[in-house]
N, C-alpha and C positions, 0 to 999 in steps of 0.2 A: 512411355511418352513418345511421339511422333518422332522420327526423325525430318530435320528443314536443315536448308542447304542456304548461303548465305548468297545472294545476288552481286551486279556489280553493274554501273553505268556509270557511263564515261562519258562528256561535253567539252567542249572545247576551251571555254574562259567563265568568268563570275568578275565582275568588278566589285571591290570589296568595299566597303564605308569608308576609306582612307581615301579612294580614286585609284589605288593600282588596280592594274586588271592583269589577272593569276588562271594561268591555266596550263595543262588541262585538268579537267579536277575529276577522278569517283569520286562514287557513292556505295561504300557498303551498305546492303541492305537486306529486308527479307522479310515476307509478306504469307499473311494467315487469311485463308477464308477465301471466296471468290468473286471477283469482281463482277458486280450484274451490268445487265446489259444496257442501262441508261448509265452506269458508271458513277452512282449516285450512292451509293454502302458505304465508301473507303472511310475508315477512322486514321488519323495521323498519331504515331504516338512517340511522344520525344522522349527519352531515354535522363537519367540524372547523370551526374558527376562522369562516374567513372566504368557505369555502362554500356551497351553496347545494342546494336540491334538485332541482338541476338533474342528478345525478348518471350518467346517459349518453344516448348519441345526440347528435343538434344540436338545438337548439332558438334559433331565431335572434331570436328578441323576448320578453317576457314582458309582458303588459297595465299600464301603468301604470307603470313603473319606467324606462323612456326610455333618454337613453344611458348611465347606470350599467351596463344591460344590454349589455358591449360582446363582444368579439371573442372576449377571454377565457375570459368567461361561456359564452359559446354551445355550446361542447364539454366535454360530462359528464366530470367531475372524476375519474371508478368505471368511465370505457368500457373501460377493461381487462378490468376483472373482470364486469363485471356486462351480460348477454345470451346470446341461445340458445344453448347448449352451451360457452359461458362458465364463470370461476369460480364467481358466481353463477345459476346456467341460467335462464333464463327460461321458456323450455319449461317446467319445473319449479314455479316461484314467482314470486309476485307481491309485487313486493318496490316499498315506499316508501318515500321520503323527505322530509319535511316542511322546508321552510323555520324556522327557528327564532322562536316567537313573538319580538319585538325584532328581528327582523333588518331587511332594507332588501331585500329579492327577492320583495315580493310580500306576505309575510305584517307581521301590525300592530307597526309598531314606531315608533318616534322621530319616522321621517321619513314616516310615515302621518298623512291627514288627520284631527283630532280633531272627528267628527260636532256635536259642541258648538257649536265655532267655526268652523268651516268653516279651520284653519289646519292647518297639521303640528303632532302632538303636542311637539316638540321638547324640550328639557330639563324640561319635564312629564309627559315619558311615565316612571311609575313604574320605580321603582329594581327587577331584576327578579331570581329565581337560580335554578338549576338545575331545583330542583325545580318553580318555574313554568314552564319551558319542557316539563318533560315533562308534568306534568300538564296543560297547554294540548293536546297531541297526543290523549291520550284519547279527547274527545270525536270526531274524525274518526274512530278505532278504530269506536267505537261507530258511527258514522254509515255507515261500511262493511259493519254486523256482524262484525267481526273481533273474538271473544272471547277467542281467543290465538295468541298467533304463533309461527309455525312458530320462529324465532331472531330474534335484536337483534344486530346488528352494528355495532361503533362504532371508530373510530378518533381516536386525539388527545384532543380537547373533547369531539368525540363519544363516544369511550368512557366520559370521566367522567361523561354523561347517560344511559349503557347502563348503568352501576353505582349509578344513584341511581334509574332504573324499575327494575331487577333487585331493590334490594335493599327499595323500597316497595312493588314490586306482584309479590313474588315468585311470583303463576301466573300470570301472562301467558306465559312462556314458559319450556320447559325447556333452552334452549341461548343460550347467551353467546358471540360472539365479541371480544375485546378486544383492540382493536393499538396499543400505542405510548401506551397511558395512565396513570395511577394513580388511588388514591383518594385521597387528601390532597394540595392544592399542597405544594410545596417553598418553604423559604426564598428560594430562588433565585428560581422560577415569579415571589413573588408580591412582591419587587424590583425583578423583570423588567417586571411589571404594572404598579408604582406607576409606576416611571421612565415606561412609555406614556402612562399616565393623566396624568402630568405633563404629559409634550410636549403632547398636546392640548390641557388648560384651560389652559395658560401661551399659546395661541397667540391672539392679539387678537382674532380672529374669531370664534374657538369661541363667546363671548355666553353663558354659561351652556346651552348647546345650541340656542337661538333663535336660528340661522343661515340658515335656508332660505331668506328673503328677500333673501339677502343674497350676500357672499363667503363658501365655506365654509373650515372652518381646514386647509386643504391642506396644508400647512408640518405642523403639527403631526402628522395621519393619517401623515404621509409617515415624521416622522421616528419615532414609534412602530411601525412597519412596518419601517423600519432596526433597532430594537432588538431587536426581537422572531426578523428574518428568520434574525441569525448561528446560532440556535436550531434554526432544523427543516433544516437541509442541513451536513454540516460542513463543518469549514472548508477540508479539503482539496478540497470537491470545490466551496465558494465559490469558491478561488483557482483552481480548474482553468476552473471556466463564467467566471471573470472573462477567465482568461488568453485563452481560446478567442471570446469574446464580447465585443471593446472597441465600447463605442459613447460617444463621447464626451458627456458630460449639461453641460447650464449649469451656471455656476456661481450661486449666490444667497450666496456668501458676499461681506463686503466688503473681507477681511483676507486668507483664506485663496483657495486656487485649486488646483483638483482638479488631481490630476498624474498619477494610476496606473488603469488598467483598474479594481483591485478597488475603489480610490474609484466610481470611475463606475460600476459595478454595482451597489455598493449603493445609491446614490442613486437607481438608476433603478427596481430594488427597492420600494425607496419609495414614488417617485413614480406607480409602476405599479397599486398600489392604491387611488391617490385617484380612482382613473378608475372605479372599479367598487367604491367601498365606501362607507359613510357612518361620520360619526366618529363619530355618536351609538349606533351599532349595536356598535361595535368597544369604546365604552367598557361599555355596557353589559355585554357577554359576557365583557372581559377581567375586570371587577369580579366578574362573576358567578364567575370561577376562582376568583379568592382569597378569595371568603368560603367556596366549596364545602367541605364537609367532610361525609362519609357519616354518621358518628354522630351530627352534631346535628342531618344533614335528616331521621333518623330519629328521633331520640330514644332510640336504642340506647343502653344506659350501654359497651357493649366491641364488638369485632368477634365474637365468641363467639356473644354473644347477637343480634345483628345477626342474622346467617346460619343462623341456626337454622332459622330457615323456609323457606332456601334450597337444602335439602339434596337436592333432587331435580333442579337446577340441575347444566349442564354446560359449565364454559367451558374455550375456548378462549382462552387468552392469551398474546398475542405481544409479546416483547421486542426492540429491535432495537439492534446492540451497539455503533453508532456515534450512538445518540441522543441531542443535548444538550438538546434541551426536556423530554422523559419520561426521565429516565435509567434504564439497565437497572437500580438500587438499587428504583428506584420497583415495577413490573413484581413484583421480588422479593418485595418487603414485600406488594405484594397477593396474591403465588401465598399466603404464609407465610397470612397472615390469613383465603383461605379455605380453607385446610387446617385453621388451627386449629379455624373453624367447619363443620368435614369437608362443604364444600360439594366435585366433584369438579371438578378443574383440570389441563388438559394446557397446560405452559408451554412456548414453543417460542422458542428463540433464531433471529434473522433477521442473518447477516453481510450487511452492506452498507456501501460507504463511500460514500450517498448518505444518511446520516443519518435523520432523523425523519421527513422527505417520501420516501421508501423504499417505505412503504404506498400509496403514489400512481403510484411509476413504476417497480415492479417487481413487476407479479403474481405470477412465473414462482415468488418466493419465499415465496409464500404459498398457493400456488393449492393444493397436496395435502391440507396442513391444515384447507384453510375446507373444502372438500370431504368432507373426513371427517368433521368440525363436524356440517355440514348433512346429513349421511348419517348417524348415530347415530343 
């Protein structure tokens, strides 16, 4: 695979949805394909959960982020889809994907240094939500001269940040593709949320997020990562990679002692992401789910009027029918809502018994649709 090299741009401030105004802020970033000369190719593509924009080829380091950046990292999360005569072609478009401002891969977040004190911003770095994360992207837009983009492609977290630039900056772009998201958390989602949120700050290290000095709350990232993980795979195909995949893990318990494969895979689930994630970053973005809601980032009083101005808008949205984190209800409720705002919408049902992470390891069932998408 290609070797890419991760980019970096820097601005001055971003005022956030609260009214502070935080700066200066990067952008980790990094960009496939070539931008033509009306500037009119560029695909946006937003990254899920715990992601990055590293999204294909290899890329074996990234400046400043050390061994976070490990093994896992280093192979684009999208190389399926995304290169020359690929789902996404390159040939074709020049397509990016930005680190999420708060994230831990480059761009300013938690565990960046705060220029003030020469320290990491840690449990001081502003409480942050969707819509600051997209509005943070803009300015690079601009810095590229990219005045609208060819399509927004999002998947998961990321789709629900393709549906809050869609529905505030509805000319940016005439095509939407969306996989595996909604517009409103769930009861469930934001349950799912607290219980993480919990495991983190209950864990003795966490410190209010002022850890970097120190032991980070391992324990805790790990076991919100357990919470979260039975959500994007189901379960038949947990207990098949468990069955297929024993690798015995420590135990840390003082009472109990792991005894089955699917113990030990989930733990190791867990433990897999403290290697390559920061807790500060993980609390931020899951917070940022469950406040998300499309009519109050807009000020919409309905979805009706929301979408009115989105009427020249063309998505693409993909449900997939074995998904426990975005349930195909979710998917529903947004074809419904923007039909009622006669935005147009082709919904495409995805059978897979590989759940919500589907969108990651099976192009083969997407590849016609995003194709036609980007062809329209």
């Amino acid at each position: 695979m290609k070797t890419v090299e991760t980019q970096f741009f820097t601005y001055d401030a971003l005022t956030l949805q609260s009214g502070v105004r935080f700066g200066p802020v990067t952008l980790a970033y990094e960009t496939y394909g070539t931008l033509n000369e009306k500037r009119d190719n560029a695909i946006l593509l937003f990254h899920a959960l715990t992601g990055s924009q590293h999204a294909a080829g290899v890329n074996p380091a990234v400046p400043g982020i050390g061994e976070r950046w490990n093994a896992e990292c280093q192979n684009g999360w999208w190389s399926d889809y995304l290169g020359p005569a690929k789902v996404v072609d390159t040939n074709r478009f020049f397509v990016i994907c930005i680190n999420y401002f708060g994230g831990c891969y480059g761009s300013t977040g938690p565990s960046s240094i705060n220029p003030a004190t020469g320290k990491p911003y840690g449990g001081k770095f502003p409480r942050i939500h969707f819509s600051d994360i997209v509005d943070s992207q803009l300015p690079l837009l601009k810095h590229l001269r990219i005045e609208k983009l060819h399509a927004v492609i999002g998947a998961s977290l990321g789709g629900m940040l393709l549906a809050n630039l869609a529905a505030r900056y509805p000319h940016i772009t005439d095509r939407l593709i969306a996989i595996a998201c909604g517009i409103e958390p769930t009861t469930l989602i934001r349950a799912h949320n607290i219980e993480q949120i919990l495991a983190i700050e209950n864990d003795p290290h966490f410190c209010n997020g002022d850890y970097y000095d120190g032991e980070p709350p391992v324990r805790g990232l790990a076991l919100a990562r357990m919470i979260s993980h039975k959500t994007f795979v189901s379960l038949d195909f947990i207990e098949e990679r468990a069955k297929n995949r024993w690798e015995q893990e420590y135990d840390e318990f003082s009472w109990y002692k792991v005894r089955t494969p699917l113990e030990s895979y989930i733990l190791h689930q867990g433990r897999k992401l403290v290697r390559r994630f920061d807790a500060n970053t993980y609390l931020q973005l899951i917070a940022a789910w469950s406040d998300y809601h499309l009519l109050r980032d807009t000020g919409a009083p309905d979805y009706v009027t929301l979408f009115k101005n989105c009427r020249h808008q063309r998505y693409t949205l993909f449900t997939i029918d074995d998904d426990y984190c975005f349930y195909p209800e979710e998917q529903e409720y947004y074809r419904k809502k923007l039909e009622e705002g006669r935005v147009p919408v082709k919904h495409i049902t995805v059978h897979s018994n590989k759940g919500h992470d589907s969108f990651l390891l099976e192009p083969h069932l997407y590849e016609q649709a995003i194709r036609e998408a980007l062809n329209s």
